[in-house]
Structures are given as C-alpha cells and as structure tokens.
C-alpha positions as CSV (number, residue, x, y, z in Angstrom):
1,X,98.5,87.2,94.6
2,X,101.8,89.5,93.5
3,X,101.7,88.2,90.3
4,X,97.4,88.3,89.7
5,X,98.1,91.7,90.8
6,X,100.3,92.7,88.5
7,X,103.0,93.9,91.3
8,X,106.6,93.8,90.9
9,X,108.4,91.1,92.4
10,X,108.9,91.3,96.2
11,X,112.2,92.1,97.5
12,X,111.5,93.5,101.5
13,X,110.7,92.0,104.8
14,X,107.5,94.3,105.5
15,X,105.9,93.9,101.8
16,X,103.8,90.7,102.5
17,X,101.6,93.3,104.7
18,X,101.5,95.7,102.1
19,X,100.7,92.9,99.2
20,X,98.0,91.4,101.5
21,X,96.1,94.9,102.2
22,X,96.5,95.6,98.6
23,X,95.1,92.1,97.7
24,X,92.3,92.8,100.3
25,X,91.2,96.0,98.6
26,X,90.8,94.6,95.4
27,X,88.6,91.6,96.6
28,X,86.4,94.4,98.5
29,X,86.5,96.5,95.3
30,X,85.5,93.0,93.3
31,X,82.1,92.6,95.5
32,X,81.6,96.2,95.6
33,X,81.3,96.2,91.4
34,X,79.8,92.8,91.2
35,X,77.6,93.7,93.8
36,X,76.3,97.0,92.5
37,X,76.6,96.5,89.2
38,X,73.9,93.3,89.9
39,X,71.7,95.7,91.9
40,X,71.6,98.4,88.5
41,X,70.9,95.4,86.0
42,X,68.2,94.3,88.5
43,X,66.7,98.1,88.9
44,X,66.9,98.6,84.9
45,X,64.8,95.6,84.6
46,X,62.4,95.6,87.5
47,X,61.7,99.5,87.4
48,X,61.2,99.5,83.4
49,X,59.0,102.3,81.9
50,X,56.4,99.4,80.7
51,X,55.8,97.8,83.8
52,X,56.4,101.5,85.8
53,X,54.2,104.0,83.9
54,X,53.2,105.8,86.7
55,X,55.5,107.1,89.1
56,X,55.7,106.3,92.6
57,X,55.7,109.2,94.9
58,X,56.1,106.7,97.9
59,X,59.5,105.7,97.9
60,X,61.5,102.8,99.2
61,X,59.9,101.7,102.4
62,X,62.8,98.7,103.2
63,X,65.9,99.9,105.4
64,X,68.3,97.2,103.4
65,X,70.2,100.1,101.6
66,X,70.7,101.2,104.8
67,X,72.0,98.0,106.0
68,X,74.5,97.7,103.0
69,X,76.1,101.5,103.4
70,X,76.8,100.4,107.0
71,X,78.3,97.2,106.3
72,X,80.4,98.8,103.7
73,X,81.8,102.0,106.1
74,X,82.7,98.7,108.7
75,X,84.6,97.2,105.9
76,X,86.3,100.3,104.9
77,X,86.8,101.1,108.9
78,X,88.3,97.8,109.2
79,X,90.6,98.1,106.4
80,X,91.6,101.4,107.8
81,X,92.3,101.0,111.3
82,X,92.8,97.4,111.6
83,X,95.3,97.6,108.4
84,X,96.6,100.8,107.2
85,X,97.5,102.6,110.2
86,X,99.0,100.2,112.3
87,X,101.1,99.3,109.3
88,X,101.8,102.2,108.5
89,X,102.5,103.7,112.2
90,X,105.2,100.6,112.5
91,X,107.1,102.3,109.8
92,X,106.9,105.9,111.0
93,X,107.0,105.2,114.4
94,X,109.2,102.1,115.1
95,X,112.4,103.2,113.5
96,X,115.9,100.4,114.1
97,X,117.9,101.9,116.4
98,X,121.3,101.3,117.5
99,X,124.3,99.4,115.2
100,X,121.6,97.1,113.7
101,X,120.6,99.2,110.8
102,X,122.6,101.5,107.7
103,X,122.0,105.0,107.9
104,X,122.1,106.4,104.6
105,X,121.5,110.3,103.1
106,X,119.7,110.1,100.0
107,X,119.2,113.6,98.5
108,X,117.2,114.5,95.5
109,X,118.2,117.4,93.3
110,X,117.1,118.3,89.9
111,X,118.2,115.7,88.3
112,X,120.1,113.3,90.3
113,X,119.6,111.3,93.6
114,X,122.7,111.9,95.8
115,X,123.7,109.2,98.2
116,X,125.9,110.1,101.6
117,X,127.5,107.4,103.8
118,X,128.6,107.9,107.0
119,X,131.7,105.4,106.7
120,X,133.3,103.2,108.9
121,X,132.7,105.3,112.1
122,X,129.0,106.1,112.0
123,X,129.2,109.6,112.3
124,X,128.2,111.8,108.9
125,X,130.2,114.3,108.4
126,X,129.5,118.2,108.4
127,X,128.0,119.9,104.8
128,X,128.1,123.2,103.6
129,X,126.1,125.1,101.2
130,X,129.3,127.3,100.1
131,X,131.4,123.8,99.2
132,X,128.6,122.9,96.8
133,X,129.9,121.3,93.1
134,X,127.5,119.6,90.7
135,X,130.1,117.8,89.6
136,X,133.0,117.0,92.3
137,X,131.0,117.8,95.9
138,X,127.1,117.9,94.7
139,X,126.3,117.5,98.6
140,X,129.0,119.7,99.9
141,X,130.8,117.4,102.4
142,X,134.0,119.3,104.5
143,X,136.5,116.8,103.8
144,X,138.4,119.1,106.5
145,X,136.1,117.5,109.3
146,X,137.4,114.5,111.1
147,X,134.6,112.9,110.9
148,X,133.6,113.7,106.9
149,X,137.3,111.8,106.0
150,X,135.7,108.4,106.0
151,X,132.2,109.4,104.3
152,X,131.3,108.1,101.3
153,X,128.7,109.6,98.6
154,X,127.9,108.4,95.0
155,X,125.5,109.7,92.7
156,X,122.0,107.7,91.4
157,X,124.1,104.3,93.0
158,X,122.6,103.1,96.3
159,X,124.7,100.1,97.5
160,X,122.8,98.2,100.5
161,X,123.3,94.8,102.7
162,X,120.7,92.2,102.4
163,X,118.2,91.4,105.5
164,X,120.0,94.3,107.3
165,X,117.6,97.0,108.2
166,X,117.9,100.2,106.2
167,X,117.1,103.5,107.6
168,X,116.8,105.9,104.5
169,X,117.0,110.0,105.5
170,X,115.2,111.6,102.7
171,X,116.1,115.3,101.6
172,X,115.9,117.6,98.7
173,X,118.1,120.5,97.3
174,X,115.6,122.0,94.9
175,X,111.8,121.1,94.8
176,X,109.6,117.9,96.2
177,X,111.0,114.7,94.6
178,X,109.5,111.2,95.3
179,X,111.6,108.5,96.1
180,X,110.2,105.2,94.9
181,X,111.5,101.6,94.8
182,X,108.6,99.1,93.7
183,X,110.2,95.9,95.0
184,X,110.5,97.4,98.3
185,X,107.0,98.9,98.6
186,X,108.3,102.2,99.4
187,X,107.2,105.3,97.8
188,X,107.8,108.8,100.2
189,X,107.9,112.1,99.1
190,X,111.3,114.4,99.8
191,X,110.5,117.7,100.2
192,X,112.5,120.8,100.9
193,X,113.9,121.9,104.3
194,X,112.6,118.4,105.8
195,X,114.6,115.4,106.7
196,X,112.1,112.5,106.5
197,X,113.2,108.7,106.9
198,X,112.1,105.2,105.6
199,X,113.4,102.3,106.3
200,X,112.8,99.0,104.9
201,X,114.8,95.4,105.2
202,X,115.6,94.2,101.4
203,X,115.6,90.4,101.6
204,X,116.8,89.7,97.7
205,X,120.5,90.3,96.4
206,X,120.0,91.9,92.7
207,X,122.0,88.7,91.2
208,X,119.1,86.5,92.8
209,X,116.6,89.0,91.7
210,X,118.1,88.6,88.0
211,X,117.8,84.5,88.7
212,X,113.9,84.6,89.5
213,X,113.0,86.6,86.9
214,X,115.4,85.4,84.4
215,X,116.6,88.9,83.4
216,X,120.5,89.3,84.0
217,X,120.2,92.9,83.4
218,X,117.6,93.3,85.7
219,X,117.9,96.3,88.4
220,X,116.1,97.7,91.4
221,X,115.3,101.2,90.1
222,X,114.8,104.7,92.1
223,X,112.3,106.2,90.5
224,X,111.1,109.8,90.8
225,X,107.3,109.5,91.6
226,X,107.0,113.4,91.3
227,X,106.8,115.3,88.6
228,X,109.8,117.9,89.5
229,X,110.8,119.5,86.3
230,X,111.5,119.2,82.4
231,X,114.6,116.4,83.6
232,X,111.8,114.6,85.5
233,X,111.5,111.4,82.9
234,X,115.5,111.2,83.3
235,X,115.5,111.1,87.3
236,X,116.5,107.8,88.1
237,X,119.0,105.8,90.3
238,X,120.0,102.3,91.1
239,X,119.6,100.5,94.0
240,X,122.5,97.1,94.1
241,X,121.8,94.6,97.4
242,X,124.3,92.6,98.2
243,X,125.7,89.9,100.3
244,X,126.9,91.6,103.7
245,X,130.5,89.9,102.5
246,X,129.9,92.0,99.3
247,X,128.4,95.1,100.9
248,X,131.5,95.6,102.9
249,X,133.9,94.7,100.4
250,X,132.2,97.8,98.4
251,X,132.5,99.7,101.3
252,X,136.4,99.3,101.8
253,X,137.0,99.6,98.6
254,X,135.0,103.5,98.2
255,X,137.0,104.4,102.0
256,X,139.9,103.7,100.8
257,X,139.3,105.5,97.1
258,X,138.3,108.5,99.4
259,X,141.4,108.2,101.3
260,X,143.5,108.6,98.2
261,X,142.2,111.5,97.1
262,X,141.7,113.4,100.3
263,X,145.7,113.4,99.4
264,X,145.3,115.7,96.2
265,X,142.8,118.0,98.0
C-alpha cells in the first residue's frame, strides 16, 4: 500500500497506523469519485434537454440522496473518531517516560536545526540568551553548570538509537519552523515561546535504509515544512539511526570531544 501510495519508505514503529488511515482515505476518496462521478454521467444523460423540455417544478420526491449524505458523514465520523484521534491522542498524550526513551532538544532557527543532548547524566543543562554565538554556542549552553559539562549539541546532525523510543522537544529561536521527517511520519510545527514534543520509535538503521532501497547515499532528511524566510529552501538537517552499540559509541566519542575543550574555555 506504501509504495501504490507513493509514500516514502517506512522507518517507525507507529507508521503502519498512519499508512493504513492514509490507505483508508484514499479507498473512501476512490468510491466517493467513482461514485459521484457515475451519478453526474447518469444525470447528464437521463435529464437531457431533448427528453426534459419542460421543466419540472416538482422536484426529487426519493429520500436516497438523503440516505447517501448520511452514510458518508458515518464514514467520515468513523475515520475520525475511530482513527484519527485515538492515534493521534496516543502520541500527544502517552509520552515514554522514565530511562526508556532519549530526550533530545531540537531547535529551529533561521536557518539551521540545533540539536541539544543532555549527556551521560540525563539532566540538560542551563541556557542563556546572553551566551548566544551563531557559530561556537548557537543554543547558549553555560558550560559553567555542572550539569551542562556532559551536554552535547550539533547542528542539522540528529544522531538516534534504533527501536528505542525518542522523545523530540521541539523549539524555535526566531519564527514557526516545521519539523518533518517522511520516513517517520512525523510532521509538527515549532513555534516560538512553546516547547512541544514528538516522539516516535525509528525501527531502520540508515545503512539498512541505504540496503532496501539500494541508494548508499541515501539519508533521513529534516525538512522544514514551513515556509520561514528567504533561507527556507536551504533549512535542512540529517537524521543518522544507528545500532544502540553505534549510538553510544557516537555518544562517547562527542562527551569526551566536549571534555577537551571545556579545557580551553
């Protein structure tokens, strides 16, 4: 169904729903247009000028159109509450908790998405506006707070562990950004002043990704799906998934960087 679709590949534990409502709404929308369309063609003939040169002032007397607009609001009711909502109040509302899932800061800015980890102890540490630098500290982290020493933050690079849950905390610097990652089937707005989080499980490393589709350049993309400025078109990040071996490998590897040059600070 993906693939008839014409959806990216799926790379996330909760995008079968998604794919299967989406799949759903096109096979309504199909009977809907087939349906309709049949029901024009049949009025264009049956109601012709030649055979109708009179009007008739009496009307429909038959109740079936009626029938038809119910049956489609139940349709459309079904889709709504039986589908949409409860999907989509399972990802609002029923958020991992505890050591299970990464915590990870993604801010947007104009033109750049800036990623914060909290490090080895779990904690983030404290920002400031007044330590702001495009270029050395876009997100402002104190380095002089215990708990900022072990943070890491990179810039349009989001590293994440396979089939590990994945709380994202959205934010923006400047105007509304969208942040958008196809494979995942997430798409959420950041917008100023608000901290909002997604979270999603990403079941596909990127090197398997580039196996199935046979693309050894291929990568999960962060795209903006807002139009935030002139830069817009250039707004993009990458997402790498890796093993959890890999993941923390990466991990050590950025603590220990940070380490090094909290020394020449």
């Amino acid at each position: 169904m993906t693939q008839w679709l014409g959806l990216t590949p799926l790379a996330a534990a909760h995008g079968a729903q998604i794919d299967s409502l989406i799949g759903w709404i096109h096979v309504f929308m199909l009977i809907l247009f087939v349906g309709w369309g049949a029901f024009f063609a049949y009025c264009l003939v049956r109601f012709r000028q030649s055979r109708n040169p009179v009007a008739s002032y009496t009307g429909a007397r038959s109740h079936t159109s009626s029938y038809l607009e119910g049956a489609v609001a139940i349709i459309e009711a079904v889709l709504l509450l039986g589908f949409s909502i409860p999907l989509w109040a399972a990802r609002v509302d029923d958020l991992p908790t505890g050591n299970e899932a990464l915590v990870v800061q993604v801010t947007g800015e104009q033109f750049a998405w800036n990623v914060h980890y909290p490090g080895p102890d779990g904690v983030f540490g404290r920002t400031s506006i007044e330590l702001l630098d495009l270029q050395s500290n876009p997100l402002g982290v104190d380095r002089a707070d215990p708990a900022a020493k072990d943070d890491v933050t990179t810039t349009n690079q989001l590293y994440l562990p396979v089939n590990r849950p994945v709380v994202i905390r959205l934010k923006s610097k400047d105007v509304i950004h969208s942040f958008g990652v196809p494979e995942f089937r997430v798409k959420q707005d950041a917008i100023p002043g608000l901290t909002i989080p997604i979270w999603f499980v990403p079941t596909v490393t990127t090197a398997e990704m580039r196996t199935q589709t046979g693309n050894p350049e291929f990568q999960y993309e962060i795209a903006c799906a807002q139009l935030c400025g002139l830069g817009h078109y250039r707004m993009r990040g990458f997402v790498t998934v890796q093993t959890a071996e890999e993941f923390q490998q990466w991990m050590d590897e950025r603590v220990a960087a940070e380490s090094e040059l909290d020394i020449f600070r």
